[in-house]
DONUMAR-949466 format. One record per residue (C-alpha): residue in three letters; residue number from 1; x, y, z. Coordinates in pm, whole numbers, plus 50000, padded with zeros to 5 digits. Each point is the difference from the previous one (the first is absolute). Example, Ala and Ser with C-alpha at 12.3 -4.5 7.8 and 13.67 -1.06 7.14 Angstrom:
<sites>
{ALA,1,{51230,49550,50780}} {SER,2,{50137,50344,49934}} 
</sites>
This chain:
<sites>
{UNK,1,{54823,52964,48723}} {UNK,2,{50173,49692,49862}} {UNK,3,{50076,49858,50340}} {UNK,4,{49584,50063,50122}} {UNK,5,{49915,49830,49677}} {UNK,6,{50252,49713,50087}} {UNK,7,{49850,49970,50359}} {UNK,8,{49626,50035,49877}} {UNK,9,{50036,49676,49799}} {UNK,10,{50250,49807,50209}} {UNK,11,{49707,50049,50230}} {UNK,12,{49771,49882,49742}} {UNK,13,{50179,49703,49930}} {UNK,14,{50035,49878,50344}} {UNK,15,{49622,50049,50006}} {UNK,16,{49940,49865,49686}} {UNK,17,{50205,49692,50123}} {UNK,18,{49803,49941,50355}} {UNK,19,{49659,50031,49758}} {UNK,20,{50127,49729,49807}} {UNK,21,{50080,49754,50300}} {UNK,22,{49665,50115,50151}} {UNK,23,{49831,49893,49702}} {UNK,24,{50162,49661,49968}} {UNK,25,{49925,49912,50359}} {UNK,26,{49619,50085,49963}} {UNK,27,{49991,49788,49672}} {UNK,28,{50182,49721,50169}} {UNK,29,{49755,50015,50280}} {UNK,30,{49680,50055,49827}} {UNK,31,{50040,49675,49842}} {UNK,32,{49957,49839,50342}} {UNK,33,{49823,50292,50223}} {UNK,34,{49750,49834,50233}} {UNK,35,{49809,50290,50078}} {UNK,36,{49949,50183,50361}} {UNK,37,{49851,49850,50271}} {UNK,38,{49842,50236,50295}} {UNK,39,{49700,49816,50079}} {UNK,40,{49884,49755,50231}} {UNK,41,{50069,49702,49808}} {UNK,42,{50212,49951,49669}} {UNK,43,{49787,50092,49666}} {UNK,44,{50076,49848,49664}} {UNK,45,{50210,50149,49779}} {UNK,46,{50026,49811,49671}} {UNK,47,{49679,50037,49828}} {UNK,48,{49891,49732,49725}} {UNK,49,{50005,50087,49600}} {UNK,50,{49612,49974,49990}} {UNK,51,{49724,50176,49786}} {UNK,52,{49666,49965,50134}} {UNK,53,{49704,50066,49781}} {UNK,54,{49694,50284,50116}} {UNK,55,{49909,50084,50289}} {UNK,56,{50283,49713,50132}} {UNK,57,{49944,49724,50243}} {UNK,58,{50178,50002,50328}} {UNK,59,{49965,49585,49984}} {UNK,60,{50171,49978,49641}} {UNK,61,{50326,50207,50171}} {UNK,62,{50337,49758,50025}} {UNK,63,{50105,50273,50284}} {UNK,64,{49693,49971,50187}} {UNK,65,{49990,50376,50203}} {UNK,66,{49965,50007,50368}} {UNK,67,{49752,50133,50180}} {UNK,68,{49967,49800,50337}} {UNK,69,{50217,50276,50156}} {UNK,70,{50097,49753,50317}} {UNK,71,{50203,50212,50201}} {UNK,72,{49730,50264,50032}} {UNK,73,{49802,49963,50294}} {UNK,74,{49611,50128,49966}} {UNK,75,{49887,50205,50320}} {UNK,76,{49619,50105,49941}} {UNK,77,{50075,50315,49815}} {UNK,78,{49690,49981,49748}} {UNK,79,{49806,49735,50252}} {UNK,80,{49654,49944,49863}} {UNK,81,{50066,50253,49736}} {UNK,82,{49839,49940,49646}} {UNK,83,{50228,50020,49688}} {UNK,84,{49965,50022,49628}} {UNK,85,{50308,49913,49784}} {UNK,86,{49985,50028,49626}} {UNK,87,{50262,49807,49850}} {UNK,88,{49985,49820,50315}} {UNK,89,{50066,49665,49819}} {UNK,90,{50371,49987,49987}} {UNK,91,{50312,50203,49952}} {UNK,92,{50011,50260,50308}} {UNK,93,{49609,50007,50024}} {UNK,94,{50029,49608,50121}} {UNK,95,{50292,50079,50233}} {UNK,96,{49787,50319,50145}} {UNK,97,{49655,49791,50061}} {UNK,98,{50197,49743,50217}} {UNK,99,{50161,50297,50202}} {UNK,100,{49647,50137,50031}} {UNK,101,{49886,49686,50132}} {UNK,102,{50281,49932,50251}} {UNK,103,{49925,50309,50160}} {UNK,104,{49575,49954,50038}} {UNK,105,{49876,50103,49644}} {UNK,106,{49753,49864,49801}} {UNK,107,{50051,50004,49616}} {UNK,108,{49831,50032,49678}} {UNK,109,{50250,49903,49712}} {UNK,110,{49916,50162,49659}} {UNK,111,{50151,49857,49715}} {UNK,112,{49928,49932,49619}} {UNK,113,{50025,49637,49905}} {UNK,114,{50332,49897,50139}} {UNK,115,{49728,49753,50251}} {UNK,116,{50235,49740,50110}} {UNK,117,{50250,50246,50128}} {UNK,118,{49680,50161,50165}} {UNK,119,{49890,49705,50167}} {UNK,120,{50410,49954,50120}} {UNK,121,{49933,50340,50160}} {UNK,122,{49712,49896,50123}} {UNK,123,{50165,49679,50173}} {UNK,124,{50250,50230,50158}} {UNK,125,{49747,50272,50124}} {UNK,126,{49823,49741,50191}} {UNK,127,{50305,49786,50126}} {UNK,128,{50017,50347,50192}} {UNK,129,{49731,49910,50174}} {UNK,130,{49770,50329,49807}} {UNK,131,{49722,49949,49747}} {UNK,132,{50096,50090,49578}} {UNK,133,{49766,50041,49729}} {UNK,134,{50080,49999,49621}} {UNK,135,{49807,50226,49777}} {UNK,136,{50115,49970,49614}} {UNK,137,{49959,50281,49743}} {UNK,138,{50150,50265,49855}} {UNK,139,{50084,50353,50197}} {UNK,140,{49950,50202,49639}} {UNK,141,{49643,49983,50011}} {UNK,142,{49859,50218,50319}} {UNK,143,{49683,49774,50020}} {UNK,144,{50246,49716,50063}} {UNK,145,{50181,50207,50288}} {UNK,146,{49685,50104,50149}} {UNK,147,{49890,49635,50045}} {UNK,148,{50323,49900,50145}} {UNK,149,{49967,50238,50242}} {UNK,150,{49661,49890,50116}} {UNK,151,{50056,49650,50028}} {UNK,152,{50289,50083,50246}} {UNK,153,{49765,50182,50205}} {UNK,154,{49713,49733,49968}} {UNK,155,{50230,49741,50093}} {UNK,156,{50219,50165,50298}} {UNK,157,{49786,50260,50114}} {UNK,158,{50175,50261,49929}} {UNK,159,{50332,50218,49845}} {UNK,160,{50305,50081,50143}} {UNK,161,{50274,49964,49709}} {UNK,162,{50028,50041,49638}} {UNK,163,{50327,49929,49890}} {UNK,164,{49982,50081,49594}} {UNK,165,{50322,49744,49873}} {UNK,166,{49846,49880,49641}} {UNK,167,{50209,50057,49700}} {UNK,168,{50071,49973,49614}} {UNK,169,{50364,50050,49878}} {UNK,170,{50149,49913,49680}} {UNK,171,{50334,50179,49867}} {UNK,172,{50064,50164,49676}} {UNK,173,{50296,50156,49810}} {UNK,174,{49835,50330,49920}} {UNK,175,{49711,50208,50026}} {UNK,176,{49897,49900,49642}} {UNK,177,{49951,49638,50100}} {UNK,178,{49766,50083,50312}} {UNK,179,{49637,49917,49777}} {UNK,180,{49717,50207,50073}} {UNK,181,{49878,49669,50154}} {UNK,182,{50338,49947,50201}} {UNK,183,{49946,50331,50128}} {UNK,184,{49607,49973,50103}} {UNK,185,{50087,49634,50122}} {UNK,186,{50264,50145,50272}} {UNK,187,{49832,50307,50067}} {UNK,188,{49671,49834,50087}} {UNK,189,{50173,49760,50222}} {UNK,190,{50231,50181,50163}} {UNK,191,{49826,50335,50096}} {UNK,192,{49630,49971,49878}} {UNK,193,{49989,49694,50203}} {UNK,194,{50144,50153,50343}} {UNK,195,{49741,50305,49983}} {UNK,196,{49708,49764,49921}} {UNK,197,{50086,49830,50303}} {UNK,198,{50050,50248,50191}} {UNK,199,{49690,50206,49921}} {UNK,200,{49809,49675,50084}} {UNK,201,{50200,49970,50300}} {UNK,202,{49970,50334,50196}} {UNK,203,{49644,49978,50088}} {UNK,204,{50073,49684,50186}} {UNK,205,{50297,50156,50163}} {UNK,206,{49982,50178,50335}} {UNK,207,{50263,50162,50245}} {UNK,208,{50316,49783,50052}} {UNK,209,{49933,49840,49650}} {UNK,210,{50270,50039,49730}} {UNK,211,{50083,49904,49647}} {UNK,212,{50351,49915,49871}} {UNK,213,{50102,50011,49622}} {UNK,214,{50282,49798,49877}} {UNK,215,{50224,50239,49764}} {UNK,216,{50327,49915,49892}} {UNK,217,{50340,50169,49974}} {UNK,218,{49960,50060,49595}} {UNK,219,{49731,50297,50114}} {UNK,220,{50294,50126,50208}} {UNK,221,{50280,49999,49739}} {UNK,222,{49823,49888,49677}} {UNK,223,{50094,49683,49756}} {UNK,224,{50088,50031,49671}} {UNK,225,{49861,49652,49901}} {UNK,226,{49683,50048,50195}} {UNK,227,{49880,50329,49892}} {UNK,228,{49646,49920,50069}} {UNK,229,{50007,49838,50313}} {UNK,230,{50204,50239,50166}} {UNK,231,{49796,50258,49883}} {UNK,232,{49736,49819,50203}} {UNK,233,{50206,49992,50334}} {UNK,234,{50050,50359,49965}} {UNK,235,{49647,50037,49984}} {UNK,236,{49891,49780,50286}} {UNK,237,{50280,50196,50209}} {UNK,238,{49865,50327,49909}} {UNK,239,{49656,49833,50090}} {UNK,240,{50161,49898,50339}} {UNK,241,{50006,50343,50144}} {UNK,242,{49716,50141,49816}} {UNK,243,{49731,49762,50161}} {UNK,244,{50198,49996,50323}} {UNK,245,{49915,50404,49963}} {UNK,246,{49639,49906,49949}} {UNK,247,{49934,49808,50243}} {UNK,248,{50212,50116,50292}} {UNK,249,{49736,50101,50203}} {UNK,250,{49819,49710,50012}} {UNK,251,{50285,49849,50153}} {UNK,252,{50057,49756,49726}} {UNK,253,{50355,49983,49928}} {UNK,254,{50129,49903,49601}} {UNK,255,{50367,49903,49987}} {UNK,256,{50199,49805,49701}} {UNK,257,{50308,49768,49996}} {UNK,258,{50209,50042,49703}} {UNK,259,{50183,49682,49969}} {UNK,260,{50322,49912,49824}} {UNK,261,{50072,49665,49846}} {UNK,262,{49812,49765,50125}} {UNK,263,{49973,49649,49904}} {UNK,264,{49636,49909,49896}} {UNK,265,{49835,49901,49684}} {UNK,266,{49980,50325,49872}} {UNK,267,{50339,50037,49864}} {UNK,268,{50017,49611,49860}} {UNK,269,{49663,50078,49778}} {UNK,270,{50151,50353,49867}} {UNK,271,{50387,49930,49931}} {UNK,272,{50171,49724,49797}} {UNK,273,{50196,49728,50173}} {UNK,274,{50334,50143,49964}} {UNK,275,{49914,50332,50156}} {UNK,276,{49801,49817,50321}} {UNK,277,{50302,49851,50109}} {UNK,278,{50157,50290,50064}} {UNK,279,{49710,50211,50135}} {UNK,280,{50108,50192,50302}} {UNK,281,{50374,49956,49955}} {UNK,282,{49998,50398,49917}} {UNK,283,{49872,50079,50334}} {UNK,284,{50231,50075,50289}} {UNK,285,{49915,49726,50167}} {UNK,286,{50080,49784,49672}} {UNK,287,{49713,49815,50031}} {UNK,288,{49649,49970,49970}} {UNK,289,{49785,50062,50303}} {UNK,290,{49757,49648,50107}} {UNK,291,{49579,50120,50050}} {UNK,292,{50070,49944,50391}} {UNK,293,{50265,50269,50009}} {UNK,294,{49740,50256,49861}} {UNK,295,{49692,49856,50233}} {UNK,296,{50120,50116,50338}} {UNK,297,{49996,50411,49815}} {UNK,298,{49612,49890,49956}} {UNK,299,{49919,49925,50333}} {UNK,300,{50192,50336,50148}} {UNK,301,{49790,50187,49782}} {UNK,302,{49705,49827,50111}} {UNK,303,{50007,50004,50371}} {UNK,304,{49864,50296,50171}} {UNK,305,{50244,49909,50242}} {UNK,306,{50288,50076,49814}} {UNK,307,{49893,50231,49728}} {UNK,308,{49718,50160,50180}} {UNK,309,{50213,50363,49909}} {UNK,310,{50091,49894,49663}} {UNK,311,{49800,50079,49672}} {UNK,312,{50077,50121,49628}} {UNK,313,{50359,49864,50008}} {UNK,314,{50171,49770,49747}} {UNK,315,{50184,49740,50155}} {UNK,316,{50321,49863,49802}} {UNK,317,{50117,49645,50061}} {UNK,318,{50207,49926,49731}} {UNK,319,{50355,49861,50078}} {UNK,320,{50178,50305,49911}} {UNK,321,{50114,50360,50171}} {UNK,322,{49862,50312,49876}} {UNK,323,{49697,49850,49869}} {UNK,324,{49801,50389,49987}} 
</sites>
């Protein structure tokens, strides 16, 4: 018995030892880790220490996030399509209108007040050679949502796309600090808004059409700091497959992405400095995703061509394996 017990820790302690060493590397090379690169052109990965106040301004950003995407090539997958974005002002709704446009869309940008970074959109959308519209308000109140969805269809004839992207996200250290007005606030925005949209959306919608929700990995595996907002994700997941049931047999497909990390304005406007500049060093990728590494999921989605077969799924782009 003696001599098992003898083995059992001398096995332990060589163990223990290679732990140890393990440890010492990683915390000699975390110091200095540059993050993984797999994409078509390097991506940033030292973010500023930078606190942004509500909703955030893409323009006020030291790191300024990239969206151009120029290694992707556009080849007519949504040509002379019609688009709605909401959110579609910066962050990955910017980087997903210029996509839209490089491959033949048209697109309405929704957004709430952020209306220089709309108008930067804007300049982008048409550098792609496609006409853009900006339509301001706020995607709480259905009346608002209803409108935006008629003026797309005034101006561009018709609808082909919604792509529901708008957001509200602010962190908190327990359940007893989420407000009643916190929670409304994110609620509202997060999932009221999408079905508003939506409802206003389907009647313009025919076969071929589909609408894309932008979830996030917390409604996958939860936050603790963002109780609320994950709760939200969850919920717009869940109403993923449930409208994608609906509305099957129209042949309107409903798909989300559920991004990681990504570096937009979002994250500056909810967490303090010292926290942004590490954002996305947790992920496997140790990094933070840039908007034009989300944009091409969009436009896959989109395209009948590609995802003419594909409906009530939840896409996860988010730097890491094992993300569901």
């Amino acid at each position: 018995m003696n001599d098992t017990l003898d083995t059992q820790r001398r096995i332990q302690q060589e163990q223990d030892q290679k732990d140890q060493q393990a440890q010492q590397a990683s915390d000699s090379a975390q110091s200095d880790d540059e993050g993984i690169q797999a994409g078509a052109r390097p991506q940033p990965t030292d973010l500023p220490a930078q606190h942004l106040d509500k909703p955030g301004i893409e323009a006020e950003l030291e790191l300024k996030p990239r969206y151009e995407a120029p290694n992707y090539k556009g080849s007519a997958k949504l040509q002379d399509m019609a688009a709605v974005i909401t959110g579609g002002d910066s962050g990955i709704g910017r980087a997903v209108a210029v996509l839209f446009a490089r491959e033949g869309a048209d697109v309405a940008i929704v957004y709430l007040s952020s209306h220089q970074d709309a108008q930067d959109t804007q300049r982008a959308v048409e550098a792609e050679g496609r006409r853009c519209i900006l339509i301001a308000g706020d995607v709480k109140d259905p009346a608002f949502c209803r409108r935006a969805i008629e003026e797309t269809v005034q101006a561009f004839g018709k609808l082909d796309i919604l792509v529901n992207n708008a957001a509200f996200q602010e962190h908190a250290a327990s359940l007893e600090d989420i407000t009643d007005e916190r929670l409304d606030e994110t609620m509202r925005t997060n999932i009221f808004g999408y079905v508003y949209m939506a409802r206003a959306a389907l009647p313009h919608l025919r076969q071929g059409s589909s609408i894309i929700n932008t979830g996030s990995v917390v409604g996958l595996r939860g936050s603790a700091q963002l109780l609320d907002y994950s709760t939200t994700k969850g919920a717009i997941h869940a109403f993923t497959k449930s409208l994608a049931q609906n509305v099957i047999d129209k042949g309107i497909r409903v798909n989300a992405v559920a991004p990681g990390p990504v570096w937009t304005p979002l994250n500056p406007a909810d967490s303090p400095a010292d926290k942004v500049k590490d954002f996305g060093k947790s992920s496997d990728m140790k990094r933070a995703a840039q908007p034009e590494e989300l944009s091409p999921a969009y436009v896959f989605l989109a395209s009948p061509a590609c995802a003419g077969y594909i409906t009530g799924i939840v896409l996860p782009v988010t730097g890491s394996v094992g993300a569901i």
